[in-house]
GUTORZA-475658 format. One record per residue (C-alpha): chain; x, y, z. Coordinates in nm, 4 decimals, decimal comma. Layout:
BEGIN
mol A&px X&py Y&pz Z .
...
// end
This chain:
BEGIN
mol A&px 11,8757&py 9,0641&pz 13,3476 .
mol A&px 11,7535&py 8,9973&pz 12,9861 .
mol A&px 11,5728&py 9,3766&pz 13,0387 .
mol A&px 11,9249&py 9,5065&pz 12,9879 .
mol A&px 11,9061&py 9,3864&pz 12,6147 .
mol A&px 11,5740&py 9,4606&pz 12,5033 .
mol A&px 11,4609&py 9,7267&pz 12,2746 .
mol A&px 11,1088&py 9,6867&pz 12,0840 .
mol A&px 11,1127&py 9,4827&pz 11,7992 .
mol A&px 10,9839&py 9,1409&pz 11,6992 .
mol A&px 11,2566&py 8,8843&pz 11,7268 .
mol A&px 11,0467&py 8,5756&pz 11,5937 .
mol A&px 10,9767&py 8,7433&pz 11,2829 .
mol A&px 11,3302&py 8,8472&pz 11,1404 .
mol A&px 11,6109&py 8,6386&pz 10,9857 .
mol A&px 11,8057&py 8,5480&pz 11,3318 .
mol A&px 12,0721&py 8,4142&pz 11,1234 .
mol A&px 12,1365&py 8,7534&pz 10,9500 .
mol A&px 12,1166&py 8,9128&pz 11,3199 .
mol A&px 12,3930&py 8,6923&pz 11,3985 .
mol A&px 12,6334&py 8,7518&pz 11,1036 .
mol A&px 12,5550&py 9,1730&pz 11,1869 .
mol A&px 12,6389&py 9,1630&pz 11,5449 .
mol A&px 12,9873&py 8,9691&pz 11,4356 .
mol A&px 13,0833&py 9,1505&pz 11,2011 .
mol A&px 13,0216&py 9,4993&pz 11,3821 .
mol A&px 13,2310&py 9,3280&pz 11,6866 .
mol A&px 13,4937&py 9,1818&pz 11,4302 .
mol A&px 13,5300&py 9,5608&pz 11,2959 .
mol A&px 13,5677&py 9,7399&pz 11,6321 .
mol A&px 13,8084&py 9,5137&pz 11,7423 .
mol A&px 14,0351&py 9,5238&pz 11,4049 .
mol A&px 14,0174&py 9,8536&pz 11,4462 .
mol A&px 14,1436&py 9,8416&pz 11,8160 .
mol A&px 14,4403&py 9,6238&pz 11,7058 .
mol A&px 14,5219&py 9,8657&pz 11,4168 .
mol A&px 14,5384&py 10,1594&pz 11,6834 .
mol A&px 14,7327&py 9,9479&pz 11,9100 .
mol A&px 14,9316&py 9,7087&pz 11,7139 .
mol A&px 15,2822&py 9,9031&pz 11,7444 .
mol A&px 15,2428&py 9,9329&pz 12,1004 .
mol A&px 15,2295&py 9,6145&pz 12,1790 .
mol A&px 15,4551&py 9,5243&pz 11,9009 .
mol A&px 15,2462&py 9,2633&pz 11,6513 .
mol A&px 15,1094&py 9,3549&pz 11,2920 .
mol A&px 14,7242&py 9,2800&pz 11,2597 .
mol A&px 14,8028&py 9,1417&pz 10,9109 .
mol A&px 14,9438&py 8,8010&pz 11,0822 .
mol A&px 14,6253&py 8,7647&pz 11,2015 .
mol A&px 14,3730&py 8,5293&pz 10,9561 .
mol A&px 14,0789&py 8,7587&pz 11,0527 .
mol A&px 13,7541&py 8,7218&pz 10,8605 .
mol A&px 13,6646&py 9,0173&pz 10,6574 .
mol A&px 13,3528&py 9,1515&pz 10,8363 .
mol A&px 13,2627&py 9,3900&pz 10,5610 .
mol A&px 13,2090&py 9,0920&pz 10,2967 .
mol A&px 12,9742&py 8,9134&pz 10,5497 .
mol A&px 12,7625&py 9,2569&pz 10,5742 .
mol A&px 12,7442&py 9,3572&pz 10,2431 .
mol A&px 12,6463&py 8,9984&pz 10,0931 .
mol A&px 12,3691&py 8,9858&pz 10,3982 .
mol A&px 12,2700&py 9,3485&pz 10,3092 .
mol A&px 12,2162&py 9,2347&pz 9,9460 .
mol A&px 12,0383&py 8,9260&pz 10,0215 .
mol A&px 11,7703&py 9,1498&pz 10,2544 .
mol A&px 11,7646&py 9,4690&pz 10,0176 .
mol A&px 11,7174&py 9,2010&pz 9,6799 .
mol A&px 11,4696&py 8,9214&pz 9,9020 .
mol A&px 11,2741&py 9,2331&pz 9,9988 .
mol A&px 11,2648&py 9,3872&pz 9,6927 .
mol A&px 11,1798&py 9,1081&pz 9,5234 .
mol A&px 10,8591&py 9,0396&pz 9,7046 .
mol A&px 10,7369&py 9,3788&pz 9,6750 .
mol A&px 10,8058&py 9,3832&pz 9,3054 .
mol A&px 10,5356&py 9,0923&pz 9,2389 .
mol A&px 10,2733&py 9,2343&pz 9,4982 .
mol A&px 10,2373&py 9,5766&pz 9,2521 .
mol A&px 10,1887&py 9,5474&pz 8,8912 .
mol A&px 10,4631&py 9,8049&pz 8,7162 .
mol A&px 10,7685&py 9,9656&pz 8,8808 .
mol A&px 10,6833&py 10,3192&pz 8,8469 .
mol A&px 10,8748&py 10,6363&pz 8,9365 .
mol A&px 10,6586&py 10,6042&pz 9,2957 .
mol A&px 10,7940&py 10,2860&pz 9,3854 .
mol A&px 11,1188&py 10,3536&pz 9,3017 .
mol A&px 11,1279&py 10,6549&pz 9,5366 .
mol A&px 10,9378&py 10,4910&pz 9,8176 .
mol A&px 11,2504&py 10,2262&pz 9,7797 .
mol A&px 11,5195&py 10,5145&pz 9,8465 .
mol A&px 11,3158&py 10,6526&pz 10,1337 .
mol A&px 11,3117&py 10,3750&pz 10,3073 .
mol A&px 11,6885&py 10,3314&pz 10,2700 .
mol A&px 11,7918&py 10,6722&pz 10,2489 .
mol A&px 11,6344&py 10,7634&pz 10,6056 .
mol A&px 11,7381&py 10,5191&pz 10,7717 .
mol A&px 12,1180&py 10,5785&pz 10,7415 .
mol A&px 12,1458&py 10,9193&pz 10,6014 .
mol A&px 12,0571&py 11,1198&pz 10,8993 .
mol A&px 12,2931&py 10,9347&pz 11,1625 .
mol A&px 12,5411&py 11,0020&pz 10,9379 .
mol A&px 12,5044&py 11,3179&pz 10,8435 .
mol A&px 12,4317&py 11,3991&pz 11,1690 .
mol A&px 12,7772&py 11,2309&pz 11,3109 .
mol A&px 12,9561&py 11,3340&pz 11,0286 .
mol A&px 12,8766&py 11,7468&pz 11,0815 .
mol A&px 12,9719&py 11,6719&pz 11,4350 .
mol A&px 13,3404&py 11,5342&pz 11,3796 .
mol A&px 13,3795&py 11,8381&pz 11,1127 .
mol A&px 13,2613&py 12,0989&pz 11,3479 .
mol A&px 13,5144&py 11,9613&pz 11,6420 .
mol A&px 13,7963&py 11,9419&pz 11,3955 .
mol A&px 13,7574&py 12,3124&pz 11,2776 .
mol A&px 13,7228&py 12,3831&pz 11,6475 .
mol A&px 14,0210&py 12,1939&pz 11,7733 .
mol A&px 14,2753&py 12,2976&pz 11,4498 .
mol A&px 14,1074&py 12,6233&pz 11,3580 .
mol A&px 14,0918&py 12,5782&pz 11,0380 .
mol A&px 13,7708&py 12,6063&pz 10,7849 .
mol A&px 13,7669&py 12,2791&pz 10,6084 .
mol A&px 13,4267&py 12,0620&pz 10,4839 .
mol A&px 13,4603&py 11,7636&pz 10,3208 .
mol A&px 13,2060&py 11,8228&pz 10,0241 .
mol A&px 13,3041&py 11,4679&pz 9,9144 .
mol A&px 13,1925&py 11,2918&pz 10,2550 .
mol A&px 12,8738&py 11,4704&pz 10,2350 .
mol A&px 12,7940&py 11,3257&pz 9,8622 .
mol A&px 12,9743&py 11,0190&pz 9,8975 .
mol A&px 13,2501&py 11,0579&pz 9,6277 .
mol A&px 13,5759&py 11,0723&pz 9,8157 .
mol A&px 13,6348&py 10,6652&pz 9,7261 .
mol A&px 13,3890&py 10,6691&pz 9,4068 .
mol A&px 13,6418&py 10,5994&pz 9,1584 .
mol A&px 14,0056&py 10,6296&pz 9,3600 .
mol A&px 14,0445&py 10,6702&pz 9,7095 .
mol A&px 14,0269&py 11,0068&pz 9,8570 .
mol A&px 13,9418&py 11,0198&pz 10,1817 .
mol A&px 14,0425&py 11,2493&pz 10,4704 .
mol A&px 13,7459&py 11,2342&pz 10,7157 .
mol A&px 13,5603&py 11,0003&pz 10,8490 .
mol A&px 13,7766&py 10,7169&pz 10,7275 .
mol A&px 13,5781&py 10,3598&pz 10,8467 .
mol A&px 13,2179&py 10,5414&pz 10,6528 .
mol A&px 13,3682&py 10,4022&pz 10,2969 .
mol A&px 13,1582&py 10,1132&pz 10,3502 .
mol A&px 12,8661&py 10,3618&pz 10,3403 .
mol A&px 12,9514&py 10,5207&pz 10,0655 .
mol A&px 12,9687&py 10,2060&pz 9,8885 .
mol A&px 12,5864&py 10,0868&pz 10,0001 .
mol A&px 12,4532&py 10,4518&pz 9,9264 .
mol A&px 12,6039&py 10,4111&pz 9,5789 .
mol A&px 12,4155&py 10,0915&pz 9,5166 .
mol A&px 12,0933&py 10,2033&pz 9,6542 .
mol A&px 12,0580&py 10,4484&pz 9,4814 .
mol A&px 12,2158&py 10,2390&pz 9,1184 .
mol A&px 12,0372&py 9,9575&pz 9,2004 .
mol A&px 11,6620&py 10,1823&pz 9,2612 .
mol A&px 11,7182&py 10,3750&pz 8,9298 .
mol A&px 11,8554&py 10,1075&pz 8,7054 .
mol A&px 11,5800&py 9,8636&pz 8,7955 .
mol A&px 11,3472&py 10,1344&pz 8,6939 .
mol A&px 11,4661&py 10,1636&pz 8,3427 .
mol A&px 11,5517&py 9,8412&pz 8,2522 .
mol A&px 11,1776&py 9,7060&pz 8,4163 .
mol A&px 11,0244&py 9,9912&pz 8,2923 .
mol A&px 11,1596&py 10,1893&pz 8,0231 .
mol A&px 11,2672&py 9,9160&pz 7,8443 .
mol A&px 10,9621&py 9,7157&pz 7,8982 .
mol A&px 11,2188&py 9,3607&pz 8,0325 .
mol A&px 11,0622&py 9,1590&pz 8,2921 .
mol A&px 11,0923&py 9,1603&pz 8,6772 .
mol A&px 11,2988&py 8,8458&pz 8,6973 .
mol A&px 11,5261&py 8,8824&pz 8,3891 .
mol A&px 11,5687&py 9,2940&pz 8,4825 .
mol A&px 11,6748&py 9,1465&pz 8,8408 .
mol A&px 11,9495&py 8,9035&pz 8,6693 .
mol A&px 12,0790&py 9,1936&pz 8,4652 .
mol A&px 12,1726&py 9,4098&pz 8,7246 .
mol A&px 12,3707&py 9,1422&pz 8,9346 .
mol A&px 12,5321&py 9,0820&pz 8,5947 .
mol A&px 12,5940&py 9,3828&pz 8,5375 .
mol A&px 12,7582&py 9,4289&pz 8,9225 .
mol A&px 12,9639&py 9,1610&pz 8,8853 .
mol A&px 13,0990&py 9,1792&pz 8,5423 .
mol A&px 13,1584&py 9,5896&pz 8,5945 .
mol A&px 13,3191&py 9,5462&pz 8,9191 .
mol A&px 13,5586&py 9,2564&pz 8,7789 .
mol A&px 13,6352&py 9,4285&pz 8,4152 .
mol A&px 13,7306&py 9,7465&pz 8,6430 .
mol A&px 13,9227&py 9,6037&pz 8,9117 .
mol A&px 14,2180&py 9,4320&pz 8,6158 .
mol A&px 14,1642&py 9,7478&pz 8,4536 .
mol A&px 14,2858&py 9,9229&pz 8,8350 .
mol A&px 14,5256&py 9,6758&pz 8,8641 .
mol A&px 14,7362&py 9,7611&pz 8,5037 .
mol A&px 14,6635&py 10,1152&pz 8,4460 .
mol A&px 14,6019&py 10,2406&pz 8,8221 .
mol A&px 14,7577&py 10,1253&pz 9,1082 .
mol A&px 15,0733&py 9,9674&pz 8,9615 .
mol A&px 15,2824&py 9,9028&pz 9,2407 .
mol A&px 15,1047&py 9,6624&pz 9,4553 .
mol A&px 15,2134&py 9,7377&pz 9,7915 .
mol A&px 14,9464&py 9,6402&pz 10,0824 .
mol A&px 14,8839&py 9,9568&pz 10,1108 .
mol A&px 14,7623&py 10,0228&pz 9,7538 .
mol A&px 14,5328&py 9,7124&pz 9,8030 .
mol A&px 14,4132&py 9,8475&pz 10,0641 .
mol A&px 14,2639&py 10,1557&pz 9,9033 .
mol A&px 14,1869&py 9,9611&pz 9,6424 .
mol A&px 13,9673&py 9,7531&pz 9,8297 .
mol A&px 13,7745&py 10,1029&pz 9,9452 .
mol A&px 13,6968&py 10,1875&pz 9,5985 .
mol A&px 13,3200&py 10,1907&pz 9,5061 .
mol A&px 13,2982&py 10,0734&pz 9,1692 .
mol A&px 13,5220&py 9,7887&pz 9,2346 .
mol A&px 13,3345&py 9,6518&pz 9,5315 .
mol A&px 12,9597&py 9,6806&pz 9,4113 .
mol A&px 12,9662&py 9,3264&pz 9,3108 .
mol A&px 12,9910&py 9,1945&pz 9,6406 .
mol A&px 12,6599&py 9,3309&pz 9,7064 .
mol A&px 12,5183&py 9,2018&pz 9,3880 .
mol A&px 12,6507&py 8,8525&pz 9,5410 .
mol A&px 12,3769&py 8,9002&pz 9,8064 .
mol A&px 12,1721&py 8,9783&pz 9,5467 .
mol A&px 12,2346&py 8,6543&pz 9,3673 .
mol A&px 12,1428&py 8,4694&pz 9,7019 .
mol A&px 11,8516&py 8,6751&pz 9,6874 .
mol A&px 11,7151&py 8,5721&pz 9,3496 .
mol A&px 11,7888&py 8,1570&pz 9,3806 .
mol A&px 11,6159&py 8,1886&pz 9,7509 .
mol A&px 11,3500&py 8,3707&pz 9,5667 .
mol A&px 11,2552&py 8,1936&pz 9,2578 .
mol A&px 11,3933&py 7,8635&pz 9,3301 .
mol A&px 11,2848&py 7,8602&pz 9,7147 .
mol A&px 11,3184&py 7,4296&pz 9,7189 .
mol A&px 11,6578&py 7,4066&pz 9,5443 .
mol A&px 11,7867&py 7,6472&pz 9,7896 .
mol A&px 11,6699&py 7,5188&pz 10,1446 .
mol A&px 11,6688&py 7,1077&pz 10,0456 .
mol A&px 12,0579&py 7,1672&pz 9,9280 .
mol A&px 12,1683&py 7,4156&pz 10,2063 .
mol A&px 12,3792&py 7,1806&pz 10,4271 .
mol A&px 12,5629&py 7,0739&pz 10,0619 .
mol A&px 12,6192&py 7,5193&pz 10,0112 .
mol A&px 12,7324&py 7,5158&pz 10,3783 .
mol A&px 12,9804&py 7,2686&pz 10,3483 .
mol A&px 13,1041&py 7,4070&pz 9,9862 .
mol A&px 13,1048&py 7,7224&pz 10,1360 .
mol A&px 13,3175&py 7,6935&pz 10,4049 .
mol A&px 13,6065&py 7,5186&pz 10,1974 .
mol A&px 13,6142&py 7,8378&pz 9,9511 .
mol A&px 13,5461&py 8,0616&pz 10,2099 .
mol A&px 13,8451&py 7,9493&pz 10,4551 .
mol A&px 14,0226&py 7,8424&pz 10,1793 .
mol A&px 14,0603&py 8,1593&pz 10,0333 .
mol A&px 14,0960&py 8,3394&pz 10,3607 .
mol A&px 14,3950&py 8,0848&pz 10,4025 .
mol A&px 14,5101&py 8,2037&pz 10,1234 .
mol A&px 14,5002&py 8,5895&pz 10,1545 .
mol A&px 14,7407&py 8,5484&pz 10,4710 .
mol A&px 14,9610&py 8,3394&pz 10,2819 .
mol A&px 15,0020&py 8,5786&pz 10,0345 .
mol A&px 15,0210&py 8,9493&pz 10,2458 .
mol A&px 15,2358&py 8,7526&pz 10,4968 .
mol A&px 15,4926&py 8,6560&pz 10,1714 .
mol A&px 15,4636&py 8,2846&pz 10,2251 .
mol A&px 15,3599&py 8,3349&pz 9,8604 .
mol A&px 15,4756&py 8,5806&pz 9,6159 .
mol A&px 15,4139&py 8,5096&pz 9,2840 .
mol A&px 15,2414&py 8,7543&pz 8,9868 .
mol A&px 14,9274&py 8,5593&pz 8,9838 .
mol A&px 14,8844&py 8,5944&pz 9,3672 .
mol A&px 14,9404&py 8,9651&pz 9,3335 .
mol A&px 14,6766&py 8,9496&pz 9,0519 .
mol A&px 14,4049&py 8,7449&pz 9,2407 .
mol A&px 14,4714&py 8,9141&pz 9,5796 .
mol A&px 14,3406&py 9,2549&pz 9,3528 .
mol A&px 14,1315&py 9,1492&pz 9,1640 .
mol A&px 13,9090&py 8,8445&pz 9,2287 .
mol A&px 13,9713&py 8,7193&pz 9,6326 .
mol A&px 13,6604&py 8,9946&pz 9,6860 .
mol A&px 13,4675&py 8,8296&pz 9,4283 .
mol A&px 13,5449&py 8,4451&pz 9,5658 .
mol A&px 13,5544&py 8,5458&pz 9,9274 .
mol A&px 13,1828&py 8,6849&pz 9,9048 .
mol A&px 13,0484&py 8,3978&pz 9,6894 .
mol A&px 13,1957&py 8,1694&pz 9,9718 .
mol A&px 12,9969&py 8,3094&pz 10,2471 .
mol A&px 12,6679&py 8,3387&pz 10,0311 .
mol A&px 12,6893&py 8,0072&pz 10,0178 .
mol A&px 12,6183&py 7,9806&pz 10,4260 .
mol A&px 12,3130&py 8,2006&pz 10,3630 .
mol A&px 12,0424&py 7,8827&pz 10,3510 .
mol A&px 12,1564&py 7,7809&pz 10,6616 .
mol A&px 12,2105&py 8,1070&pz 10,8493 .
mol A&px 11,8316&py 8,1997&pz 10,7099 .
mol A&px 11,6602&py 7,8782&pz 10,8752 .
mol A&px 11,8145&py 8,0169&pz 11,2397 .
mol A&px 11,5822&py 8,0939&pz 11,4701 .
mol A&px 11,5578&py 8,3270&pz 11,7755 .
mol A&px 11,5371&py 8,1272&pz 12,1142 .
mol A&px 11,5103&py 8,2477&pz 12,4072 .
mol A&px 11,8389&py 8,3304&pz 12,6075 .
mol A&px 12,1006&py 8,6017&pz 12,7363 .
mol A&px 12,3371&py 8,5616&pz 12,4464 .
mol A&px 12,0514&py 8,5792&pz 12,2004 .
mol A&px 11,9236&py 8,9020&pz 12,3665 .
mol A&px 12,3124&py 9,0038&pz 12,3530 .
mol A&px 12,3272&py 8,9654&pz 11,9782 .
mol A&px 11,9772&py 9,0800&pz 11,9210 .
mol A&px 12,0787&py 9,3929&pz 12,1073 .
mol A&px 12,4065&py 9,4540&pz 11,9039 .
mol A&px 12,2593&py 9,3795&pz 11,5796 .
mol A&px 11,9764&py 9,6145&pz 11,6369 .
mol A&px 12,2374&py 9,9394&pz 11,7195 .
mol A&px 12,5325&py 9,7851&pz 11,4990 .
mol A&px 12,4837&py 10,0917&pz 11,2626 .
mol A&px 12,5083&py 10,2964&pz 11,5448 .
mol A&px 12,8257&py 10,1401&pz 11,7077 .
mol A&px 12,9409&py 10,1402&pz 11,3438 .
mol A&px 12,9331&py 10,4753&pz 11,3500 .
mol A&px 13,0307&py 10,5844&pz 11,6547 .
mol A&px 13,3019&py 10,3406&pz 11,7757 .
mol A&px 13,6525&py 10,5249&pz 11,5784 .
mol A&px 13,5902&py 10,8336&pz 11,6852 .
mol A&px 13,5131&py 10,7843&pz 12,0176 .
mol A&px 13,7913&py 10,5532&pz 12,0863 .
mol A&px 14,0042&py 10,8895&pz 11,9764 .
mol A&px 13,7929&py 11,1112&pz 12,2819 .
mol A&px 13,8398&py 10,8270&pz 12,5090 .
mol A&px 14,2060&py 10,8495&pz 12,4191 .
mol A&px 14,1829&py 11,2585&pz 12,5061 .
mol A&px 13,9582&py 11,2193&pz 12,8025 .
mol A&px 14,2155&py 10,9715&pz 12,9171 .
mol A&px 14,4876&py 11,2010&pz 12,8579 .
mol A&px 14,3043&py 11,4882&pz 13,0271 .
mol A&px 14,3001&py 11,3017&pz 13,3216 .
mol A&px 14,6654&py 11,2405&pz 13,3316 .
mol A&px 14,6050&py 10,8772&pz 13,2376 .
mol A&px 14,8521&py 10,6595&pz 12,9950 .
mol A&px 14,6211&py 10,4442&pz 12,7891 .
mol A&px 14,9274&py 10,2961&pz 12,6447 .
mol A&px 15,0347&py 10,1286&pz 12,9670 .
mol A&px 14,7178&py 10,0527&pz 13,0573 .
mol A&px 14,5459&py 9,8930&pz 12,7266 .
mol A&px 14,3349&py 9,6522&pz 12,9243 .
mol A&px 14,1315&py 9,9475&pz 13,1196 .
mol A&px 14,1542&py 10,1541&pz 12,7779 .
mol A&px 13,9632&py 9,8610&pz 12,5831 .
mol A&px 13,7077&py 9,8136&pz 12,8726 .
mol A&px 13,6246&py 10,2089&pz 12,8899 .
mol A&px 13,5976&py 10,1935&pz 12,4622 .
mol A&px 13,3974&py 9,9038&pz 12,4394 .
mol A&px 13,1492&py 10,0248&pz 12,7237 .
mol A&px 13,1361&py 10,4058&pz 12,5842 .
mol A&px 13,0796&py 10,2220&pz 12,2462 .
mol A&px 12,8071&py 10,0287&pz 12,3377 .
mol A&px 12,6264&py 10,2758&pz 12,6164 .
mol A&px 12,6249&py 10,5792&pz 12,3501 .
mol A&px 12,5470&py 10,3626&pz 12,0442 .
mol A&px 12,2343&py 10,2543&pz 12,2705 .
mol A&px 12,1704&py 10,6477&pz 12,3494 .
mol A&px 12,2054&py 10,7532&pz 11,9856 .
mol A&px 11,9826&py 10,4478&pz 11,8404 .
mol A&px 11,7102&py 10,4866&pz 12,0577 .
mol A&px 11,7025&py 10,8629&pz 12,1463 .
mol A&px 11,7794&py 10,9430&pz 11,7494 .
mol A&px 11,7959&py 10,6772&pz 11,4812 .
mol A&px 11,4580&py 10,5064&pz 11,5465 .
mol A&px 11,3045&py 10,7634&pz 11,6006 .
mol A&px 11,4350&py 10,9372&pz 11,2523 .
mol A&px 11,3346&py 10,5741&pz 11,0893 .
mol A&px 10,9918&py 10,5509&pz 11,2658 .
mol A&px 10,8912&py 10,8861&pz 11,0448 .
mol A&px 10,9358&py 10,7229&pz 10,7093 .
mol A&px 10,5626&py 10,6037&pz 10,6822 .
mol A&px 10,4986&py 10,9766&pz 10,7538 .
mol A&px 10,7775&py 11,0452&pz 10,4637 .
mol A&px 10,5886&py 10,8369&pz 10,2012 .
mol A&px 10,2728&py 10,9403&pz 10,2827 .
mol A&px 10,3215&py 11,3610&pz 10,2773 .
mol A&px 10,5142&py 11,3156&pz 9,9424 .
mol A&px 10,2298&py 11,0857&pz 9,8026 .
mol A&px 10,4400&py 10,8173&pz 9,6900 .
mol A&px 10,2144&py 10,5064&pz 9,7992 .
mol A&px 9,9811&py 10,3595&pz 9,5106 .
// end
C-alpha cells in the first residue's frame, strides 16, 4: 500500500519537518480555494473562518532552505564570483520556470481558443503583473511565484555585489540583505497604505497582500532563521522548545487577531494600519519561531508519512495545477449534464483526485525530469569552479 506513495528520493536525509509544513500548506491552499469557489453556494463567507495563512508558512520555510543552503555553499568556495551566482539561479530557475511556463502557455492557448480572442499576458511571462500594484488577469493563484522569482533572482545578484564588489564579508553581506528585505518591505507597505490604496476595503488588502515588493520580507524572515540556525547552531536547537512556545502565542495571537479585525469585532485606525502593514511581518516571525522544532522532525516509517512525503514532493505541481483544473472539472461536469452545485460532495472528491493523479503525472513525467538536467545545465555553460 505504501508503493502508492513512493517516488525516488531520500526521505532520511531531508528536513521532514519542512516536508510537513509544504504538504499543509499546499492542502490548506486548495481547499481555501475550494471554499472561495463555493462559499455563496452554500451560503458562508471564508473570511469567518480563522484559517492559517499557508503562503507565510511556505515562504518563511522557502527562505530558511534557499538562505541554510546558501549559506553552506558560500563557506565551502572562497569568493562569490559571477559563476556561482549563476549556478545559484539555475538551480532555482529550472526547477520552477519550466512547469510554469509550460502551464501557463497552456491556459493562454485554451483561452484564445475558447473566447477567440489574441491576448498574451507579457506580464505573467516576466513576472511583473503584481511587481509594484496588482495587475493580474491570468493565472491568478501564480503571484506567489512571482514573488519567489523576484527574490531569487534579488537575493543572487545583490549578494554578489555587496560580497563581492564591495569587498563586505559573507556573514555581514548575508545580514544586509535580510535588512534590507525587511526594512524595504515595511517603509513601502505605510508608504502603500497613505499614498496608494487609501480606502481600505478587504478587497484592497487583499491585492495589497499580492504585491511583490511589499511581501519580500517574509522571505527574508526565513532567511533570518537561516542565519541564527547557521552561525549560532547551539543557541538555536538548546532554546527551540522556548521559540516554539513564543511562537505559537504571536503566531495564534495574531491570527486571532486578523479575524477579529476583517470580521469588524474591531474597527479602529490602528487595526486598519497593522492589518496593512505589519500582521505579514509579525505573522511570519511567529511561525519562524517553530522552525527549531519542525527542523529536528524526522521521517519514520508509516502511511501518513509516505502521504505527506508524497504531497510535499508534487506540492509545486498540485500548486500549479489545482485552480484551473477545478474550472475543467467544473466544464467536464457540465458537459455531462451534471450540476456540481447540487452535488459539491462528488465535485470535491473528482477535484481533489484529478488534482492529485495529474499533479503526480506532470511531476514525474515532466518536472523531474526538467530538474534532473540541471547538472547537465551547469556543466555545458561551464559555470562549476
Amino acid at each position: 500500500m505504501l508503493s502508492i506513495f513512493k517516488i525516488n528520493t531520500n526521505p532520511e536525509k531531508r528536513y521532514f519537518g519542512f516536508d510537513i509544513v509544504r504538504a499543509f500548506s499546499v492542502l490548506l491552499v486548495m481547499h481555501i480555494h475550494f471554499l472561495i469557489l463555493i462559499q455563496k453556494i452554500v451560503g458562508f463567507d471564508v473570511k469567518r473562518i480563522p484559517f492559517p495563512d499557508p503562503v507565510d508558512m511556505f515562504f518563511v520555510c522557502s527562505g530558511f532552505l534557499i538562505g541554510y543552503h546558501h549559506l553552506k555553499d558560500i563557506h565551502k568556495i572562497g569568493a562569490v564570483t559571477p559563476k556561482y551566482t549563476a549556478r545559484f539561479l539555475v538551480m532555482r530557475w529550472v526547477r520552477t520556470l519550466p512547469s510554469y511556463y509550460l502551464l501557463l502557455t497552456f491556459i493562454v492557448v485554451m483561452t484564445i481558443v475558447f473566447t477567440r480572442k489574441f491576448y498574451i499576458p507579457l506580464d505573467n511571462y516576466f513576472f511583473t503583473s503584481n511587481l509594484f500594484s496588482h495587475n493580474i488577469k491570468v493565472y491568478n493563484e501564480t503571484w506567489t511565484i512571482a514573488i519567489e522569482e523576484w527574490f531569487y533572482f534579488s537575493f543572487a545578484l545583490i549578494f554578489y555585489l555587496i560580497a563581492t564588489v564591495l569587498n563586505i564579508s559573507k556573514k555581514k553581506s548575508f545580514l544586509f540583505i535580510v535588512a534590507f528585505y525587511i526594512l524595504l518591505s515595511n517603509f513601502l507597505k505605510i508608504y502603500y497604505f497613505f499614498n496608494v490604496y487609501p480606502d481600505y476595503s478587504f478587497m484592497q488588502y487583499i491585492h495589497f497582500k499580492e504585491i511583490i515588493v511589499l511581501r519580500m520580507d517574509t522571505i527574508a524572515v526565513g532567511l533570518l532563521a537561516a542565519y541564527v540556525c547557521y552561525f549560532y547552531e547551539d543557541f538555536w536547537h538548546r532554546n527551540r522548545y522556548k521559540f516554539l512556545a513564543i511562537g505559537l502565542v504571536i503566531y495564534f495571537g495574531n491570527m486571532a487577531y486578523y479575524w477579529m479585525i476583517v470580521n469588524n469585532y474591531i474597527h479602529t485606525q490602528f487595526s486598519t494600519f497593522y492589518l496593512f502593514t505589519f500582521y505579514y511581518l509579525v505573522n511570519p516571525i511567529g511561525f519562524m519561531l517553530f522552525l527549531p522544532c519542525l527542523k529536528t522532525i524526522k521521517f519514520k516509517e508509516s502511511f501518513l508519512n509516505h502521504f505527506i512525503l508524497f504531497t510535499s514532493n508534487i506540492s509545486y505541481s498540485i500548486f500549479l495545477l489545482h485552480g484551473t483544473f477545478f474550472i475543467l472539472v467544473i466544464g467536464f461536469c457540465r458537459i455531462l449534464g451534471f450540476d456540481a452545485a447540487k452535488h459539491l460532495v462528488i465535485t470535491y472528491i473528482l477535484w481533489i483526485s484529478f488534482a492529485y493523479i495529474l499533479s503526480y503525472l506532470f511531476y514525474t513525467k515532466f518536472e523531474l525530469k526538467v530538474m534532473n538536467t540541471r547538472s547537465k545545465i551547469i556543466e555545458k555553460l561551464k559555470l562549476k569552479e
